[in-house]
C-alpha positions as CSV (number, residue, x, y, z in Angstrom):
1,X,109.7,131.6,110.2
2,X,107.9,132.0,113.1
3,X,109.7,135.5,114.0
4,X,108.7,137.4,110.6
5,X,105.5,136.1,110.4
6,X,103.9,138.5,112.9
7,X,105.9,141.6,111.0
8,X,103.9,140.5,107.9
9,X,101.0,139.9,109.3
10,X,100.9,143.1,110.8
11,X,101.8,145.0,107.5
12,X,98.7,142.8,105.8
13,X,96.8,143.9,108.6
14,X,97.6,147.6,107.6
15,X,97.5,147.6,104.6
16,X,93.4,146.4,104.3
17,X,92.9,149.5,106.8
18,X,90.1,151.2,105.1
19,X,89.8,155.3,104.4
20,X,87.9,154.9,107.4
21,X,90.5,154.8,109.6
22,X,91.8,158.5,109.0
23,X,89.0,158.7,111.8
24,X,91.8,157.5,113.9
25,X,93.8,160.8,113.1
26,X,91.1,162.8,113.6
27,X,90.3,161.5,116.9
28,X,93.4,161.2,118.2
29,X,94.4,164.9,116.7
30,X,91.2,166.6,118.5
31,X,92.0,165.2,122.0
32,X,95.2,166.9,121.9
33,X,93.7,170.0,120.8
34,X,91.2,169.7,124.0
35,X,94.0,168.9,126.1
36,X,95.5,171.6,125.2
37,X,92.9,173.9,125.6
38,X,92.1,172.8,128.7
39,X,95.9,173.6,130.1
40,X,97.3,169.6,130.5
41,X,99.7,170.7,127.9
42,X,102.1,167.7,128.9
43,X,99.6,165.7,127.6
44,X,98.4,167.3,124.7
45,X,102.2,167.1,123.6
46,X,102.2,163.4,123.8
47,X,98.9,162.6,122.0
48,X,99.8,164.6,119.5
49,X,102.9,162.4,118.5
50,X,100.6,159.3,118.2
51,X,98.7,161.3,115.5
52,X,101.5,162.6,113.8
53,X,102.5,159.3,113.7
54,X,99.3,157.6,112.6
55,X,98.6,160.6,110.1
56,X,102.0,159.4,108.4
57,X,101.7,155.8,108.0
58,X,98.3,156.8,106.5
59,X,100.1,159.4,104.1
60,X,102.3,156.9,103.3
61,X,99.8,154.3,102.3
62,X,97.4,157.4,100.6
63,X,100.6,157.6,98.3
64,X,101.5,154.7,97.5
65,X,98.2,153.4,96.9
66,X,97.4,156.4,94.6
67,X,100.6,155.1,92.6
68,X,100.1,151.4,92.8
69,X,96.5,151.0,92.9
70,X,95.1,153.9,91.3
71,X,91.8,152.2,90.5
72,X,91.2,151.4,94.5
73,X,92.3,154.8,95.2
74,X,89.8,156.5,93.2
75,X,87.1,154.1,94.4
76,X,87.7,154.4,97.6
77,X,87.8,158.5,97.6
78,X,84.2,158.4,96.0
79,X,83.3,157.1,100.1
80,X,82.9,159.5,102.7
81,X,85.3,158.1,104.3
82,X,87.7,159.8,102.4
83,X,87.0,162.9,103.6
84,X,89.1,161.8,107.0
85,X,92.2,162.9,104.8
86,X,91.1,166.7,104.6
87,X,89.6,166.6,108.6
88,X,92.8,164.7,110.1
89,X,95.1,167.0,108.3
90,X,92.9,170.4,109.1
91,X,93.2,168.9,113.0
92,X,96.9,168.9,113.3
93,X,97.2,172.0,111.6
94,X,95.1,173.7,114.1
95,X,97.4,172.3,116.9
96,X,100.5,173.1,115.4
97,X,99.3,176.2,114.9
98,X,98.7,176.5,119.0
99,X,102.2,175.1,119.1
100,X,103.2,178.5,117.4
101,X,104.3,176.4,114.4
102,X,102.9,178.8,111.8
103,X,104.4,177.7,108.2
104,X,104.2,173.9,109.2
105,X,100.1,174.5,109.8
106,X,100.2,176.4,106.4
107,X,101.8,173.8,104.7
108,X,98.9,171.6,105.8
109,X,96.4,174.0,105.1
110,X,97.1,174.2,101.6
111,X,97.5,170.5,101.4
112,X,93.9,169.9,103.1
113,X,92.5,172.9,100.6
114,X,94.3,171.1,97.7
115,X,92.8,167.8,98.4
116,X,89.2,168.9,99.8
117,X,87.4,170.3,96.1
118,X,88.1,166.6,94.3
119,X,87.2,165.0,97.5
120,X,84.2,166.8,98.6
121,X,83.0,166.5,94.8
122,X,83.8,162.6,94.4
123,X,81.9,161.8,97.6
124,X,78.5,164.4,97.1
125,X,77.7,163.0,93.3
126,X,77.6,159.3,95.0
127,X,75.3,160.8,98.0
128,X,71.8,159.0,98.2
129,X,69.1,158.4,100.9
130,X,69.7,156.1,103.5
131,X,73.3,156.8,104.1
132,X,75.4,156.7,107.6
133,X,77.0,158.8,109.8
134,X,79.6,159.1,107.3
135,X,77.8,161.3,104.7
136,X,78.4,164.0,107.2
137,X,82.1,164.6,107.0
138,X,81.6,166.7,103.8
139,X,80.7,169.3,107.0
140,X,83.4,167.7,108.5
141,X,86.0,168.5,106.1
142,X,84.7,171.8,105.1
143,X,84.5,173.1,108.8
144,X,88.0,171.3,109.4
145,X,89.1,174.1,106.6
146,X,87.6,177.0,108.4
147,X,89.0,176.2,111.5
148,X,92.6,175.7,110.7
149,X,91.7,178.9,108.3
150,X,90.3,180.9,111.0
151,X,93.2,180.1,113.7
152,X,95.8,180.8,111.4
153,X,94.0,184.4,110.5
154,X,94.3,185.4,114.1
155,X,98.0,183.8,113.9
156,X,99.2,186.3,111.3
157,X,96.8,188.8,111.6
158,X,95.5,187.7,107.8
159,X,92.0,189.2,107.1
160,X,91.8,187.7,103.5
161,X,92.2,184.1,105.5
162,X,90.1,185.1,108.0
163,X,87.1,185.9,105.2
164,X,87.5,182.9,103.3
165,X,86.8,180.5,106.7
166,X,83.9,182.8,107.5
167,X,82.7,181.2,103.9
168,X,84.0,177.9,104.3
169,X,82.4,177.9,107.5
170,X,78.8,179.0,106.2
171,X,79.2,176.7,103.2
172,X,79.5,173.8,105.5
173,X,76.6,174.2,107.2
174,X,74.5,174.2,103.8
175,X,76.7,170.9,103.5
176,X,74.8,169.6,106.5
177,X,71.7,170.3,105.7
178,X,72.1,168.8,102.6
179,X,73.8,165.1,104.5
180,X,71.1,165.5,107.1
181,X,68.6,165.2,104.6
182,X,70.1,161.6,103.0
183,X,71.0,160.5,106.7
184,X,69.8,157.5,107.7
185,X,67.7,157.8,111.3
186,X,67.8,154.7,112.6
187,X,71.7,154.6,112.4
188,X,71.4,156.5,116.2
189,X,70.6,152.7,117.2
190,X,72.2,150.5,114.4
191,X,75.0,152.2,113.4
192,X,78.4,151.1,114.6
193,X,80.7,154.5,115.2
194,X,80.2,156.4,112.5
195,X,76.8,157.7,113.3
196,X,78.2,160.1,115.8
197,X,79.7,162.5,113.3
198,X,76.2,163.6,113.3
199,X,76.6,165.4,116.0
200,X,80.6,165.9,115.4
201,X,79.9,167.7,112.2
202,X,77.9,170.5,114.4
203,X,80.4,170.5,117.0
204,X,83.5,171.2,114.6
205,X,81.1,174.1,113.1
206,X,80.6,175.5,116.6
207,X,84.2,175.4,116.9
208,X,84.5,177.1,113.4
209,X,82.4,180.1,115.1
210,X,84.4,180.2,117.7
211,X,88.0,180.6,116.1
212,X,86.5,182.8,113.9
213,X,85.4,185.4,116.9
214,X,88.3,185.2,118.1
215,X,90.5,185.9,115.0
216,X,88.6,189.3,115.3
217,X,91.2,192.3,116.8
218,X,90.6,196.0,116.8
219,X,93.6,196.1,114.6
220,X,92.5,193.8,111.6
221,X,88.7,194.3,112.8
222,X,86.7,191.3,110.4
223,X,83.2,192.1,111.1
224,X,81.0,194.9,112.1
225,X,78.3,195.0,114.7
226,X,75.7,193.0,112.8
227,X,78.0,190.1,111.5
228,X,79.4,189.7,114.9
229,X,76.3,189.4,116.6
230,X,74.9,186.8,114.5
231,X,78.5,184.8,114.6
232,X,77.7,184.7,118.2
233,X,74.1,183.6,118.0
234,X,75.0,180.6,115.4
235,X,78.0,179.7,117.4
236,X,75.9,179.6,120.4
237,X,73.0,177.4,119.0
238,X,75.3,175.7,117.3
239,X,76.8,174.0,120.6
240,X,73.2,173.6,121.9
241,X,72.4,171.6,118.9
242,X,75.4,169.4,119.4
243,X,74.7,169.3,122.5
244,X,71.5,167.9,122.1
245,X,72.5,165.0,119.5
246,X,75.0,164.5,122.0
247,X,72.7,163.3,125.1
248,X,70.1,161.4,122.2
249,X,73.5,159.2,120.8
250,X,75.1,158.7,124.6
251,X,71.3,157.9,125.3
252,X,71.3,155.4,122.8
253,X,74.4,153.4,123.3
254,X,72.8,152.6,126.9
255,X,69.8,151.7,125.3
256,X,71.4,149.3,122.2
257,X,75.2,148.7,123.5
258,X,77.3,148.3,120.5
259,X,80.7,146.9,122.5
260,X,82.3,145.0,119.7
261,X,85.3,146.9,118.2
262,X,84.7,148.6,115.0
263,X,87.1,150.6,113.1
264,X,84.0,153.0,112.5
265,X,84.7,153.8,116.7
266,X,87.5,156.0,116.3
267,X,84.2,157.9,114.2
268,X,82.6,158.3,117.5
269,X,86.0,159.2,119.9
270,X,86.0,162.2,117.1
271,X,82.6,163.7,117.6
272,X,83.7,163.1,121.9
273,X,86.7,165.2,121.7
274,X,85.2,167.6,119.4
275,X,82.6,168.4,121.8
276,X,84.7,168.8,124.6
277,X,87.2,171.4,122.4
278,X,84.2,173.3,121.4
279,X,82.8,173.7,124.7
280,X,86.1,175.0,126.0
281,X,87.0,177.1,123.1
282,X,83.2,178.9,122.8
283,X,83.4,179.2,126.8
284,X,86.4,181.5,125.9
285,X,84.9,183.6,122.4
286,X,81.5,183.8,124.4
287,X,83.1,184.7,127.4
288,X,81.2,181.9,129.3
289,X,83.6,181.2,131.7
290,X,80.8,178.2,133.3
291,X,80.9,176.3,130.1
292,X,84.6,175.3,131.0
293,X,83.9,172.5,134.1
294,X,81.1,171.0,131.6
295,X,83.7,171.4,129.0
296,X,86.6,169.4,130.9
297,X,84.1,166.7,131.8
298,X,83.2,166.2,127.9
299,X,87.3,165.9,127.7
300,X,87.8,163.1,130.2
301,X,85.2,161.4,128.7
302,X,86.6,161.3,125.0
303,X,90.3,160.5,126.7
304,X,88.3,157.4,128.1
305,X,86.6,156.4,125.3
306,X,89.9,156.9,123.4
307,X,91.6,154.5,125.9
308,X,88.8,151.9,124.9
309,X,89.1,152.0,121.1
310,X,92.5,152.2,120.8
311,X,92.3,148.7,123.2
312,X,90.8,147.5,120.6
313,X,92.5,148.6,117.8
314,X,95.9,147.0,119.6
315,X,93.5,144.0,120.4
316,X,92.8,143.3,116.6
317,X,95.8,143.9,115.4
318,X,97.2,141.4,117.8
319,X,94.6,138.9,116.8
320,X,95.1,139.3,112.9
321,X,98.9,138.7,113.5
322,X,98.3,135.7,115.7
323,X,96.0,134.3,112.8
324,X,99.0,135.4,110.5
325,X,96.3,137.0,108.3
326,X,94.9,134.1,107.2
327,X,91.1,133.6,106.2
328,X,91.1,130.1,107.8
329,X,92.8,131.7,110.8
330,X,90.1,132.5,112.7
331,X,89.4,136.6,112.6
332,X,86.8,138.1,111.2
333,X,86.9,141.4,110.8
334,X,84.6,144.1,111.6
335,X,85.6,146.5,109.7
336,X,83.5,148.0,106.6
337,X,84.4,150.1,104.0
């Protein structure tokens, strides 16, 4: 009947939604966080209920795929991809934690911490040379666990969780050099989303540095002179860094437009709102009050490109339903695992 076929259709549709799509969460998670951060609170409240919602149809499918499929489900953690769990769930912790929702971003701290060893170890032993933007969310993940780590320290006045971000948070930079060295170059004008997390993995570690100067207090006081100065020279460079990968990707979508939609975008909307929360919340560790009209800026133009992607995520999904998921019916999709 022509009235269920659609609801099917749409179910099909989800279900072949690759790991890739936790990118989604993470996207959609982060420009909360930078609404929040920049003070539109209203809507930080309302984007963050889309990515609640998106993180559990996801969990959902994570589960029942891990009990129905288990063969797909272990292949498809080996990709990098399926890292996204660890970063989407670190994400909304970190804004729940804002929220003042302490035991809830716990919860999912542990789950994310849980989760991210197996992960992180499925994806390295199948890195190799050549790879996309994806190798880099093992940083991803790993900073995703220092900063949920390091806000929830300064939450509850926990030095032990403070410590172990401030390691999760140096480990993941060894992680990057590491993906850096197997990344692929030429993805900056080939790739088709993913090849921002380049720059998203240094952008989450800036933010890393950041939550972890601020977790510091004279009552719990974390680090002495020496480790505080260096925090804020690495957090420092490591904005100017992303900075600079920033201008050399936006620089090269003018160059090579890539306008078709790709479930890999939601991989670049991540690394846009990531920017824009680091450069608000280092303005504030750093004290550098000017970095916070560059830092709003960087926000409207994630919440733009957000807009876009999610047009087309609504766009294909409307298409694959209209084909009722057939092969004959007319979609291809874009969408690579």
């Amino acid at each position: 009947m022509p009235g269920t076929s659609a609801p099917h259709s749409l179910r099909a549709w989800w279900a072949q939604r690759p790991p890739a799509a936790g990118a989604a969460v993470m996207a959609t998670g982060i420009v909360s966080v930078g609404l929040h951060l920049a003070g539109y609170e209203v809507l930080s409240r309302l984007t963050l209920v889309v990515a609640c919602a998106a993180w559990l149809g996801l969990a959902a499918d994570f589960a029942l795929r891990l009990a129905r499929e288990p063969r797909r489900w272990l292949r498809e953690a080996a990709t990098p991809a399926g890292l996204t769990a660890v970063a989407a769930t670190t994400v909304l912790g970190t804004r729940f934690s804002a929220l003042g929702w302490q035991t809830l971003a716990a919860a999912l701290l542990a789950l994310s911490a849980l989760l991210w060893p197996y992960l992180l170890y499925a994806v390295v032993r199948h890195w190799h040379r050549g790879m996309s933007g994806a190798v880099f969310l093992s940083c991803v993940a790993t900073q995703g666990l220092a900063v949920l780590g390091a806000t929830l320290a300064a939450a509850e006045a926990s030095a032990w969780l403070a410590h172990a971000a401030l390691v999760l948070f140096w480990l993941g930079l060894v992680v990057y050099a590491a993906a850096l060295v197997r990344f692929d170059p030429r993805q900056v004008t080939e790739g088709a989303g993913d090849h921002w997390v380049a720059g998203g993995a240094l952008s989450i570690s800036a933010l890393a540095g950041s939550e972890l100067i601020s977790a510091d207090s004279a009552a719990l006081y974390l680090w002495n002179n020496d480790a505080d100065d260096v925090l804020h020279t690495v957090t420092g460079g490591l904005l100017v860094l992303d900075l600079a990968w920033y201008a050399v990707l936006m620089a090269a979508e003018f160059v090579r437009p890539r306008l078709r939609y790709d479930v890999r975008r939601w991989a670049t909307v991540f690394p846009l709102g990531m920017t824009a929360a680091a450069t608000l919340s280092v303005a504030a560790a750093l004290d550098a009050s000017w970095l916070e009209v560059p830092g709003e800026v960087l926000l409207w133009i994630a919440v733009a490109v957000w807009l876009a992607v999610a047009a087309g995520a609504v766009r294909e999904a409307r298409d694959y339903a209209a084909a009722d998921g057939s092969p004959d019916g007319g979609l291809t999709s874009t969408a690579r695992r």
